[in-house]
C-alpha positions in Angstrom: 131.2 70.1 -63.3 127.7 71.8 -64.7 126.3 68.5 -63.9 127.4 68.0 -60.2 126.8 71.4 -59.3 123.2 70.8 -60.7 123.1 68.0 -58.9 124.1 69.8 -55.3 121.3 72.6 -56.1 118.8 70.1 -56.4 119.6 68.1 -53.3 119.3 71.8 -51.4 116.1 72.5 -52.6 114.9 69.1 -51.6 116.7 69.4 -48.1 115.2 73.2 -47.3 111.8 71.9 -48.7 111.7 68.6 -46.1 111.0 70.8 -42.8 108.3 73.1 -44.5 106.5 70.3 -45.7 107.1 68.2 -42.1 106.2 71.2 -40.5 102.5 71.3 -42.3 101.9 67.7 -41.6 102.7 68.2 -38.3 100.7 71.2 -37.7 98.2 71.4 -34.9 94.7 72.9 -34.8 94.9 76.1 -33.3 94.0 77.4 -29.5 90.4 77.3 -28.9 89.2 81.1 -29.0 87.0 81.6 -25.7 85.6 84.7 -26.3 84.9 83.6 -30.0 83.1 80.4 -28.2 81.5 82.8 -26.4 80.1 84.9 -29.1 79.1 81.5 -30.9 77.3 80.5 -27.8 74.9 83.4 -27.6 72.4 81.8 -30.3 72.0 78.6 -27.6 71.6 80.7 -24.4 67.2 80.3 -25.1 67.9 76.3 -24.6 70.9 75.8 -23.0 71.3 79.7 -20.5 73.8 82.1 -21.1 76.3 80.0 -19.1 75.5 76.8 -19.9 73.4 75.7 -16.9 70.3 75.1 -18.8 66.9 75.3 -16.7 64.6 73.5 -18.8 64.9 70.0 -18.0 64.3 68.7 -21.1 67.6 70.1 -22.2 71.2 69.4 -21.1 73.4 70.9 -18.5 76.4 71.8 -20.6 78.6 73.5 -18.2 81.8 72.0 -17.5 81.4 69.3 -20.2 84.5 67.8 -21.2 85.1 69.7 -24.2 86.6 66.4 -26.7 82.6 65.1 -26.0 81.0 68.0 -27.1 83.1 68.7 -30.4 82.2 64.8 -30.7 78.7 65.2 -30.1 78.4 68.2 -32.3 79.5 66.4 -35.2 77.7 63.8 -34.9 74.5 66.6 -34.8 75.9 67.7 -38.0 76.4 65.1 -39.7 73.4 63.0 -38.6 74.7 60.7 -36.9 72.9 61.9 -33.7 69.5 62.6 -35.0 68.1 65.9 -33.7 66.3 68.1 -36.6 67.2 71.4 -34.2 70.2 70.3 -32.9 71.2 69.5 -37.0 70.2 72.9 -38.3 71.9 74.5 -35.1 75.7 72.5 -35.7 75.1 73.1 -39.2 76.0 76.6 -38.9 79.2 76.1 -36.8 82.8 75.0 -38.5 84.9 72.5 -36.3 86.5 75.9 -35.2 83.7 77.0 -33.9 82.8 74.0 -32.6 85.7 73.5 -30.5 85.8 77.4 -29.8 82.0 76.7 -27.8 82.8 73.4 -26.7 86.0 74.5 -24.7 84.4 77.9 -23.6 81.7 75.5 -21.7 83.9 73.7 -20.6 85.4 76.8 -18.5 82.1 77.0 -17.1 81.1 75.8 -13.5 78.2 73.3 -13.9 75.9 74.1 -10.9 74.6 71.0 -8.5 71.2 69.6 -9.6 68.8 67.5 -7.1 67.1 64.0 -7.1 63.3 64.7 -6.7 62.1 60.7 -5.8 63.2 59.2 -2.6 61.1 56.1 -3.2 63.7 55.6 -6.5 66.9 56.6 -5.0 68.2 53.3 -3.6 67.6 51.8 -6.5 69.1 54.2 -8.6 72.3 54.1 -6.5 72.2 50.7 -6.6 72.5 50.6 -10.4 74.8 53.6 -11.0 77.5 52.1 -8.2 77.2 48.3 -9.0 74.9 47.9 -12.1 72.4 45.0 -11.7 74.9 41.6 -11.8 72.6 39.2 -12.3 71.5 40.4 -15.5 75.0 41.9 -16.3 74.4 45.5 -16.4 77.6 47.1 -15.5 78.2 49.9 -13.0 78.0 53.1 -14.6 79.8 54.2 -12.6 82.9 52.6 -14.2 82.5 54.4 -16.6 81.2 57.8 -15.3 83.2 57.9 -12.2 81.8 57.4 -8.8 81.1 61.0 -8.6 79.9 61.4 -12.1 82.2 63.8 -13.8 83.2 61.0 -16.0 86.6 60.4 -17.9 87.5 63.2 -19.9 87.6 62.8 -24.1 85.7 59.3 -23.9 83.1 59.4 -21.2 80.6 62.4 -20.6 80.1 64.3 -17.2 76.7 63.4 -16.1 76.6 64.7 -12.2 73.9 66.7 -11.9 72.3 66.4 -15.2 68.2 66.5 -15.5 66.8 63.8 -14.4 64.0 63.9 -17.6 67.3 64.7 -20.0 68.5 61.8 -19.1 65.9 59.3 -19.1 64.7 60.4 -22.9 68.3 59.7 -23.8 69.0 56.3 -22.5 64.9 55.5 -23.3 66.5 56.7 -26.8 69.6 54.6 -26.8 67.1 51.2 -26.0 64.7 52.1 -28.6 67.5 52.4 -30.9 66.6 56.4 -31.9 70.3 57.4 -30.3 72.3 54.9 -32.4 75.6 56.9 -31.7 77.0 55.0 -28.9 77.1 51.3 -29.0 78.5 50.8 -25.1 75.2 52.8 -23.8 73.3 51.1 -26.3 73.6 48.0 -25.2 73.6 48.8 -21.6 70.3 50.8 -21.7 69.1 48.0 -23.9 68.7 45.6 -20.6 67.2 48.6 -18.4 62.9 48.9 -18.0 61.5 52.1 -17.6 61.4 52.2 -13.7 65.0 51.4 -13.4 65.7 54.2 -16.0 64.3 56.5 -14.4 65.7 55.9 -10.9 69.1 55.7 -12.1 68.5 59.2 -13.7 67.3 60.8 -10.8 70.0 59.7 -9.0 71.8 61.1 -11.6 70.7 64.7 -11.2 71.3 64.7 -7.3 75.0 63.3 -8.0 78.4 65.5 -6.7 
């Protein structure tokens, strides 16, 4: 009789336990903090402007980024896989919290509509963002990007509106191989010439 009973008290424990320990497998990361994002954010604000809508071209619009590809992005930062000495030393100090805290308080942010300075460059920038060049099998970016730019949210970037020189440094990067952390715009940006990269990113900045 010892020995059963035993037996019973052991087979409770082991039941009660099971939940507690699915429970903590299970368990989610908790609801971005906006106003800790916020807080986080204010140490950015001299490159990026206190909501996000940066005015220096040479650095990104972040405003109403999809908040999966910043987390992504910042990461990478930090872990030098995007190679950026200030953009390093600045993720460096954030935890994934944080991270996610900033990147979902930008998100909440409305990204305000940019402008395409060089009509002679339009078309052709049009051209390429709506059907790519065939002939030497560039692809459409807007396939991936959406026709209006605001891109497909956790796996493609918003780009509408984005500076025009942002963007041609990173996809200049990306064919010189010194952005090596997306293989898709790697090899698309690999087939592009200078003149066709820039009118696809002015194009860029006057998309909505």
């Amino acid at each position: 009789m010892k020995l059963l009973a035993s037996l019973v008290m052991a087979c409770s424990v082991a039941v009660t336990a099971i939940p507690s320990f699915a429970a903590g497998a299970s368990a989610q990361p908790a609801k971005p903090d906006l106003a800790k994002g916020e807080a986080s954010f204010a140490v950015c604000v001299a490159c990026h402007a206190a909501d996000g809508n940066s005015t220096i071209a040479a650095n990104p619009v972040l405003a109403q980024q999809h908040p999966e590809y910043l987390v992504k992005q910042l990461l990478e930062f930090k872990s030098g896989k995007r190679d950026d000495p200030v953009m390093k030393g600045m993720a460096g100090l954030l935890s994934e919290d944080d991270m996610r805290n900033v990147s979902w308080w930008l998100a909440s942010k409305s990204a305000k509509p940019g402008f395409a300075k060089d009509k002679a460059l339009v078309s052709l920038g049009e051209k390429i963002y709506r059907g790519g060049i065939q002939e030497r099998n560039i692809a459409a970016c807007a396939g991936c990007h959406s026709p209006n730019g605001a891109g497909i949210p956790a796996q493609y970037p918003r780009i509408s509106g984005q500076h025009a020189d942002y963007t041609v440094k990173q996809l200049v990067d990306f064919r010189d191989g010194k952005r090596g952390n997306n293989q898709i715009m790697t090899q698309v940006s690999a087939k592009l010439n200078d003149r066709e990269i820039k009118a696809v990113s002015d194009y860029i900045a006057g998309l909505r």
